[in-house]
C-alpha positions as CSV (number, residue, x, y, z in Angstrom):
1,X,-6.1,1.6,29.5
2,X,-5.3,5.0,27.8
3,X,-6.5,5.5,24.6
4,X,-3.6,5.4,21.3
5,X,-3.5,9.0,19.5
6,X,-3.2,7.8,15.7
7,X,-2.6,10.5,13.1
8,X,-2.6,8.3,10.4
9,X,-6.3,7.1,9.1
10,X,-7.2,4.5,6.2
11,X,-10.5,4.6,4.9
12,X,-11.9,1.5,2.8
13,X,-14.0,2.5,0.0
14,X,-15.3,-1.2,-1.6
15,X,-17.5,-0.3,-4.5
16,X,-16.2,-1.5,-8.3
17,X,-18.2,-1.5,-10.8
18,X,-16.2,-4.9,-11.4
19,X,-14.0,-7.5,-10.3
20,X,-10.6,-7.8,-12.0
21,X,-9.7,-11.4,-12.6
22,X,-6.8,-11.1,-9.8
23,X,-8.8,-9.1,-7.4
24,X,-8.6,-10.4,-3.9
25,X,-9.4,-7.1,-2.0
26,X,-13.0,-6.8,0.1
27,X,-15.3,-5.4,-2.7
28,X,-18.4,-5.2,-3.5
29,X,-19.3,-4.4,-6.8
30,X,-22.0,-2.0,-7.6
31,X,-23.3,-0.3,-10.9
32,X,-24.0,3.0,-9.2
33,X,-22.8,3.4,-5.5
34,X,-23.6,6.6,-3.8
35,X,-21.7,8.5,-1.2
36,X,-23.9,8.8,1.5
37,X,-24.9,5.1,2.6
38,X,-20.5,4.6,2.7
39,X,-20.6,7.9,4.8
40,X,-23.4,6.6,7.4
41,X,-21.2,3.8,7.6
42,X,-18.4,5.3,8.6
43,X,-19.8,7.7,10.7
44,X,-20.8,4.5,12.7
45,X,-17.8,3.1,12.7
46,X,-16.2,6.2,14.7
47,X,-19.3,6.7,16.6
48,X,-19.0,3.0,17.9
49,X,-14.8,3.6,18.1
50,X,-15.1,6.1,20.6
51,X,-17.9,4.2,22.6
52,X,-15.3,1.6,23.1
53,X,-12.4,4.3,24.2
54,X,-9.7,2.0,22.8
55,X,-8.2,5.2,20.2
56,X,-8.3,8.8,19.6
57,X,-7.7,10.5,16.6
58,X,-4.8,13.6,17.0
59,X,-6.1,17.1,16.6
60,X,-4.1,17.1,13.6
61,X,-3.6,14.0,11.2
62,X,-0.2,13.4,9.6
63,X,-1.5,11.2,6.6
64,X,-5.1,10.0,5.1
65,X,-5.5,7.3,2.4
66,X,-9.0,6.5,1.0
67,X,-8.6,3.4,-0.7
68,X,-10.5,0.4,-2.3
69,X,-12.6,-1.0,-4.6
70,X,-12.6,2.6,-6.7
71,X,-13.1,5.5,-5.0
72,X,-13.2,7.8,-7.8
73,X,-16.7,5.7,-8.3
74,X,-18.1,7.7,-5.5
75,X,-18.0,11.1,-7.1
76,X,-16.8,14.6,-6.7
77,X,-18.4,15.1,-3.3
78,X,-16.9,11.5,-2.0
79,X,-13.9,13.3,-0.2
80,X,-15.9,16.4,1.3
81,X,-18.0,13.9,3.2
82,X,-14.9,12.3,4.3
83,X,-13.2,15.6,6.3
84,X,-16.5,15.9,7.6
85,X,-16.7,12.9,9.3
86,X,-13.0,13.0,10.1
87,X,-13.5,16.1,12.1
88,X,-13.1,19.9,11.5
89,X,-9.2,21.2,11.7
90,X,-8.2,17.6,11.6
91,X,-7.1,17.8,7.7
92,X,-7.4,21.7,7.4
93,X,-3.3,22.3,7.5
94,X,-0.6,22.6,4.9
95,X,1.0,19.0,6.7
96,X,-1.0,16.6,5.6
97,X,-0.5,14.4,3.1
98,X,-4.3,12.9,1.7
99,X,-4.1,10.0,-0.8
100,X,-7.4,8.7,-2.6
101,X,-7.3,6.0,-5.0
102,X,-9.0,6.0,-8.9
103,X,-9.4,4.0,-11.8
104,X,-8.8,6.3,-14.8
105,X,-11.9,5.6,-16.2
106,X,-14.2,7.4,-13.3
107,X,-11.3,10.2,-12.6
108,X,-12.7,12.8,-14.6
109,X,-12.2,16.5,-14.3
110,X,-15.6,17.0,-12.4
111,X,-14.1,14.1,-9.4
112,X,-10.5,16.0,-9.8
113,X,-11.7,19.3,-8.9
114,X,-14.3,18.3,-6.4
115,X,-11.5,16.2,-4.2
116,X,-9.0,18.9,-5.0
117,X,-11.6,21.8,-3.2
118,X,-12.0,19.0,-0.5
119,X,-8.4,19.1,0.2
120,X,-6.9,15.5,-1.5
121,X,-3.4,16.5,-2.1
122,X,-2.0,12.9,-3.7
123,X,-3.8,10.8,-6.5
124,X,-3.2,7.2,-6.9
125,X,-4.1,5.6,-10.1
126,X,-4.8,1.6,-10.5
127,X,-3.1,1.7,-14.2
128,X,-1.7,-1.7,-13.8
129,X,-1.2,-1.6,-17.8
130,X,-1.2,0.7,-21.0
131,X,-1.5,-2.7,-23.2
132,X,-4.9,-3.0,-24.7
133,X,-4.7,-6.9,-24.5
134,X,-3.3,-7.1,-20.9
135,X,-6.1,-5.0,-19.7
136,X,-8.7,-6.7,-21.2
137,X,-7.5,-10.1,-20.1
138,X,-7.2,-8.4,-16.3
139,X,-10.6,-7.2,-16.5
140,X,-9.6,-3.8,-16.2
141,X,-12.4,-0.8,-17.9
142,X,-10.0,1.6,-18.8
143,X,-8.1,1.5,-22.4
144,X,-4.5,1.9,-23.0
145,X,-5.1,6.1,-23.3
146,X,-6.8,5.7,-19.9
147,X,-3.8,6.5,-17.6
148,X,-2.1,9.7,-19.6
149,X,-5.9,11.2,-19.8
150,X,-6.3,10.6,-16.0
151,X,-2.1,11.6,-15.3
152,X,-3.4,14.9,-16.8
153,X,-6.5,16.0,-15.7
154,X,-4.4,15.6,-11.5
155,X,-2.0,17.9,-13.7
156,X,-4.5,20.3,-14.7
157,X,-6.6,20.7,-11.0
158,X,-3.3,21.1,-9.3
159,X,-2.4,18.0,-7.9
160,X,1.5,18.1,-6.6
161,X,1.9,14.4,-6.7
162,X,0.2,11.8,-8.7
163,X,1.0,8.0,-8.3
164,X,0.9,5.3,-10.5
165,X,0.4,1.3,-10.3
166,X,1.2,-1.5,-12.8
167,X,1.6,-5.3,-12.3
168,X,4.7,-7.3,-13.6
169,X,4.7,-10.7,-13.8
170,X,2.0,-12.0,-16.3
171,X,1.9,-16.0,-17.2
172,X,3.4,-15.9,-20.4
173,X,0.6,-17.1,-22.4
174,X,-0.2,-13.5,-21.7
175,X,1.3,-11.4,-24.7
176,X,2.8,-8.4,-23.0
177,X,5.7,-6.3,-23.7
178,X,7.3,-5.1,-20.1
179,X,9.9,-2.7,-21.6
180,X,7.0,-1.0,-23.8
181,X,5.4,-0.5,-20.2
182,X,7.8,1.0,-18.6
183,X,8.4,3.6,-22.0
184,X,4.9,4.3,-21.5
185,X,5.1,4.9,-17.4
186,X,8.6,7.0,-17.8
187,X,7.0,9.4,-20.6
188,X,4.5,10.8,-17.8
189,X,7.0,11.4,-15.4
190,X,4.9,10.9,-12.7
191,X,6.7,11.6,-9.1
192,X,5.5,8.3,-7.7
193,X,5.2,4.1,-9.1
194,X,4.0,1.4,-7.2
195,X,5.4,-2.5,-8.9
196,X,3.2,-5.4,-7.9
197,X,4.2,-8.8,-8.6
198,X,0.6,-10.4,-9.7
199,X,0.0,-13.7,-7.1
200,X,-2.9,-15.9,-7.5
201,X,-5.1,-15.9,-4.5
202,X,-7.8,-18.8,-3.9
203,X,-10.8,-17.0,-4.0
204,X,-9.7,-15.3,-7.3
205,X,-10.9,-16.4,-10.7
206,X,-7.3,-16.2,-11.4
207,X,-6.3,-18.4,-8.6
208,X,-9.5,-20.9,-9.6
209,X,-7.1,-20.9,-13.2
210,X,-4.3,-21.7,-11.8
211,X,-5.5,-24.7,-9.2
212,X,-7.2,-26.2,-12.7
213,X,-4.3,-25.6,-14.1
214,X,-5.4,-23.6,-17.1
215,X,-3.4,-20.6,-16.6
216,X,0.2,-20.8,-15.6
217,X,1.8,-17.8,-13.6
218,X,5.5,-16.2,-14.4
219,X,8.6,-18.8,-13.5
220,X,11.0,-17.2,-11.1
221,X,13.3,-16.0,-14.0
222,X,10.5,-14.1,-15.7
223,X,9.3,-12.4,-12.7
224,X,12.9,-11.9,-11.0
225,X,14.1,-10.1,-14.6
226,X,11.2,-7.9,-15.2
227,X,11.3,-6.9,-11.2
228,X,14.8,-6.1,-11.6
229,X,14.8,-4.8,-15.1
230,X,12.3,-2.3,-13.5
231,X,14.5,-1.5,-10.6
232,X,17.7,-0.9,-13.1
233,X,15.4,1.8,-15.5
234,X,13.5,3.7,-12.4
235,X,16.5,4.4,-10.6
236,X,18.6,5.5,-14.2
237,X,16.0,8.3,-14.2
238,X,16.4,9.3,-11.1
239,X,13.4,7.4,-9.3
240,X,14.4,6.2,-5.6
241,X,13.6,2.6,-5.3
242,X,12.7,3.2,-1.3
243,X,10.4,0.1,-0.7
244,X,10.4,-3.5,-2.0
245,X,7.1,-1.8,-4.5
246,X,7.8,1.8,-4.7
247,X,9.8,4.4,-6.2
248,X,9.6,8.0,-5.7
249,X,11.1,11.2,-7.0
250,X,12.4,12.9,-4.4
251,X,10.3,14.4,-1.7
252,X,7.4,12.4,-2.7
253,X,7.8,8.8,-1.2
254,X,4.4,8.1,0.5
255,X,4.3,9.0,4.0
256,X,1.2,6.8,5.0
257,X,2.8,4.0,3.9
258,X,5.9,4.7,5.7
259,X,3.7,4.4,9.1
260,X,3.2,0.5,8.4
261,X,6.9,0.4,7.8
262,X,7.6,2.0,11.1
263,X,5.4,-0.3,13.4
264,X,3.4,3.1,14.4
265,X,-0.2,3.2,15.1
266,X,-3.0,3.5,12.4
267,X,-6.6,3.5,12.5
268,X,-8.2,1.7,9.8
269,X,-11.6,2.4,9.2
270,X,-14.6,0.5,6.9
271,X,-14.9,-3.4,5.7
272,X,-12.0,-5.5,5.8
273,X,-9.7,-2.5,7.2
274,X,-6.5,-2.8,9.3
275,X,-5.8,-0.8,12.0
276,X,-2.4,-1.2,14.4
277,X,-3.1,-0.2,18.3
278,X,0.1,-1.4,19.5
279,X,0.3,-4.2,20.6
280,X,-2.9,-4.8,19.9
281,X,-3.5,-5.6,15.5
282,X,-7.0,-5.7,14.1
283,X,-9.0,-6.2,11.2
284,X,-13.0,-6.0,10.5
285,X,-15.0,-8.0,8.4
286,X,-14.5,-8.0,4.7
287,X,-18.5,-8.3,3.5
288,X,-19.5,-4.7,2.7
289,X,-22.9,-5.4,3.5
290,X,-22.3,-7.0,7.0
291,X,-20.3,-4.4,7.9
292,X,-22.9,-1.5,7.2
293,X,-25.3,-3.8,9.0
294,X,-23.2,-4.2,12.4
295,X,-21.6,-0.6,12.7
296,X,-25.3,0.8,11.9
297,X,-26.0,-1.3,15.2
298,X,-23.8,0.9,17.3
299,X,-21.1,-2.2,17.5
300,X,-17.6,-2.2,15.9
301,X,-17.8,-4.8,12.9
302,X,-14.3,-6.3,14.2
303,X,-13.6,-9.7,12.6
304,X,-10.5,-10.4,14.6
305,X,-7.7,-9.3,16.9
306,X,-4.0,-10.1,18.1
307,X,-1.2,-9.0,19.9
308,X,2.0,-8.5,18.9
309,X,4.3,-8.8,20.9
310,X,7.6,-10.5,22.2
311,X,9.3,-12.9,19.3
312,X,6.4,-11.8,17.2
313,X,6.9,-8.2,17.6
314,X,10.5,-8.7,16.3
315,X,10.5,-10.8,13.6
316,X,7.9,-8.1,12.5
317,X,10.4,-5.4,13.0
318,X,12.7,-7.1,11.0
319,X,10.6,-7.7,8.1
320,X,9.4,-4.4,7.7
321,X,12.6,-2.9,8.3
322,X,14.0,-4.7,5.7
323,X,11.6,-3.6,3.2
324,X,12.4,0.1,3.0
325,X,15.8,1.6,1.9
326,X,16.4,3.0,5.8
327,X,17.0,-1.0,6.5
328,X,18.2,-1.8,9.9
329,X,20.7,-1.2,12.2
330,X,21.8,-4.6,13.4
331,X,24.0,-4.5,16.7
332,X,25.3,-7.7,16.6
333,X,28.7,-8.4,17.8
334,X,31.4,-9.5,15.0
335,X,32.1,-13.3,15.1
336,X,28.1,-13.9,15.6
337,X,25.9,-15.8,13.3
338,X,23.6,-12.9,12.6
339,X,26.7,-10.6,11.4
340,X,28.3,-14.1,9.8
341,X,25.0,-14.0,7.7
342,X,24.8,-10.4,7.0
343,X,28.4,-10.2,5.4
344,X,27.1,-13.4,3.4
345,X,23.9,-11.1,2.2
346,X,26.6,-8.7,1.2
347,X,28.9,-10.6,-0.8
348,X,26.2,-12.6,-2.9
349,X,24.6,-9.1,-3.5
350,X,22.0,-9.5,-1.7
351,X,22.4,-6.7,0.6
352,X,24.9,-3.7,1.2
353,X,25.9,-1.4,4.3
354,X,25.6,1.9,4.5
355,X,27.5,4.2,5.3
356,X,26.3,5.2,9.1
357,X,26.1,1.2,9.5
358,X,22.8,-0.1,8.5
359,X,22.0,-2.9,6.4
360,X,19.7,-2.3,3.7
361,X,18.6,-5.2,0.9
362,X,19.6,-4.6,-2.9
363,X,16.8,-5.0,-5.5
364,X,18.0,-8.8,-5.3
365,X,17.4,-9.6,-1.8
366,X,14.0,-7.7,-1.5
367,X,13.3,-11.0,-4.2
368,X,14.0,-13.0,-1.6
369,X,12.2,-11.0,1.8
370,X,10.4,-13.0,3.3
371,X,13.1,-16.3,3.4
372,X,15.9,-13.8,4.1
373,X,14.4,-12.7,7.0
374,X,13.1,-15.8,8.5
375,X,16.9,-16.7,7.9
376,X,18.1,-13.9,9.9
377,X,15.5,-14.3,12.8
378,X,16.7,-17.7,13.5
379,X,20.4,-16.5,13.6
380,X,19.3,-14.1,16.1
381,X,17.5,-16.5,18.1
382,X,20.5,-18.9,18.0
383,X,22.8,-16.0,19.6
384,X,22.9,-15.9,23.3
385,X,23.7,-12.6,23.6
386,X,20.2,-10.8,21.3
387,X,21.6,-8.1,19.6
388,X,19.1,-5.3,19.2
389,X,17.4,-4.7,16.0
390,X,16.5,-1.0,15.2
391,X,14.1,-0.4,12.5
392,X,13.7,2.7,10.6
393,X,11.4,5.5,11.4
394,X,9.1,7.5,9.6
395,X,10.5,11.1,9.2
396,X,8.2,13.9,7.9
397,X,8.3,15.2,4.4
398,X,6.7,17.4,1.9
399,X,4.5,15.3,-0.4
């Protein structure tokens, strides 16, 4: 079999010098992590990636993202370390778009400049709050003058595009003003925001809360009106809201994550990474420390694999076409129940057509993805002439 060319690389930085109370990502929280034992690691990981022959990295990547845990943790040097084990020439053009995650509390002007001299081009910053209370009750280290501190020093090293994150949502027992949020977010004018829904995951002290029943997340009314309230104020200044999460000036939507959109291939690389070989999707293990310990063993720390493929592969296409603004173009004839349920999308609101023909979810319907979708799928299944589905693809642009 012939190896995939990927030009789009994650890399999983784990260490956090804590765990937020709704944190369900693979980290491994660490006082004072240093660079080089996550380098070895990786270095590992590639050496043992092109032992097996599946992948390739292009001569020239597209798009990097070095997320986590809290990169910014791993110092000025952290990125440096990464081009070198990415390859010379791979990331030493005016194309790529490189994205590294920080918490504003460890993005200081010494990490800025350092992963600016590296060549990091994009900053995105776990803000999640500017409410004193709300970040204190998520566990978060930063205070509510974190984010405009860290928003500036990206301003001051030269960063063209900085992103921001915050969480909508809260239970209610949870004071929080939303509005005063989104005052705070508009006033930096940042080109990029990322909106996440919280969700209580098992393993989470916050999803140990709400199984006990002493916390109690949003009701749908709260979460739908401060999703859509957001939606409403973003695009009034002139945000695009091109993703279910995301909103971008324009020219400064995210390009990597518009690869997972497309259903092109990515290489994700460190614990409890993704990567997407098509047809072939795989993950490795989450635990930082078994990870280290089977890549420094020359094997790949794969947890599991699957194929996607056939029914699998479509309903995929459909969801993450679905997601994005560029929705999808739907070539089913008039009369069938796919269309029949479309035009029903349309006239609750739900979803609109555009102009060349594609249908594309409002605000509203991204609410309701994943049921829409499922909806859909079974319409198309029912018809026995399959229309085609054809998702959006990633175009290049300037970051």
């Amino acid at each position: 079999m012939n190896p995939v060319e990927v030009a789009a690389v994650y890399l999983h930085a784990p260490f956090c010098l804590r765990r937020c109370f709704y944190c369900d990502f693979a980290v491994d929280v660490h006082r004072s992590p240093e660079p080089e034992p996550w380098w070895a690691a990786l270095e590992a990981e590639c050496g043992a990636l092109a032992s097996e022959g599946r992948v390739r990295l292009a001569p020239r990547l597209d798009t990097v993202y070095v997320g986590g845990g809290t990169p910014s943790l791993l110092g000025p040097e952290a990125m440096a370390g990464v081009a070198r084990i990415l390859g010379p020439g791979r990331l030493d053009h005016d194309g790529v778009e490189w994205t590294a995650e920080a918490n504003p509390e460890s993005f200081d002007g010494g990490v800025a400049a350092g992963w600016r001299r590296a060549g990091v081009n994009r900053i995105s910053l776990g803000t999640q709050s500017f409410q004193e209370n709300v970040l204190r009750w998520m566990g978060r280290l930063h205070g509510a003058e974190g984010a405009e501190q860290a928003v500036a020093t990206a301003r001051r090293e030269g960063f063209a595009s900085t992103s921001v994150d915050l969480i909508f949502g809260l239970p209610s027992t949870v004071p929080r003003d939303w509005g005063a949020d989104l005052d705070r977010v508009l006033a930096l004018d940042v080109p990029h925001l990322s909106l996440y829904g919280l969700t209580a995951e098992s393993g989470t002290p916050l999803g140990r809360a709400v199984a006990e029943g002493r916390t109690v997340l949003a009701d749908e009314t709260r979460y739908e009106d401060e999703y859509l309230e957001a939606s409403e104020r973003l695009r009034a200044e002139g945000y695009e809201h091109y993703e279910v999460s995301n909103f971008a000036r324009p020219g400064h939507r995210s390009r990597h994550n518009a690869v997972y959109w497309s259903g092109a291939p990515y290489l994700g690389l460190g614990n409890g990474a993704h990567s997407f070989l098509p047809p072939e999707r795989r993950w490795n293990v989450r635990d930082w420390s078994v990870y280290a310990r089977t890549v420094a063993g020359g094997a790949l720390a794969v947890e599991a694999r699957e194929e996607v493929e056939g029914s699998a592969r479509r309903l995929e296409e459909l969801w993450l076409g679905l997601r994005t603004d560029g929705g999808i173009r739907l070539a089913a004839p008039e009369g069938s129940g796919a269309r029949a349920l479309a035009e029903a999308w349309v006239g609750a609101g739900r979803a609109r057509w555009t102009p060349d023909g594609r249908l594309v979810l409002t605000p509203a319907g991204w609410l309701l993805l994943d049921r829409l979708v499922v909806d859909l799928a079974g319409r198309l299944d029912d018809d026995p002439r399959p229309p085609s589905v054809d998702p959006p693809r990633p175009g290049r642009r300037s970051s």
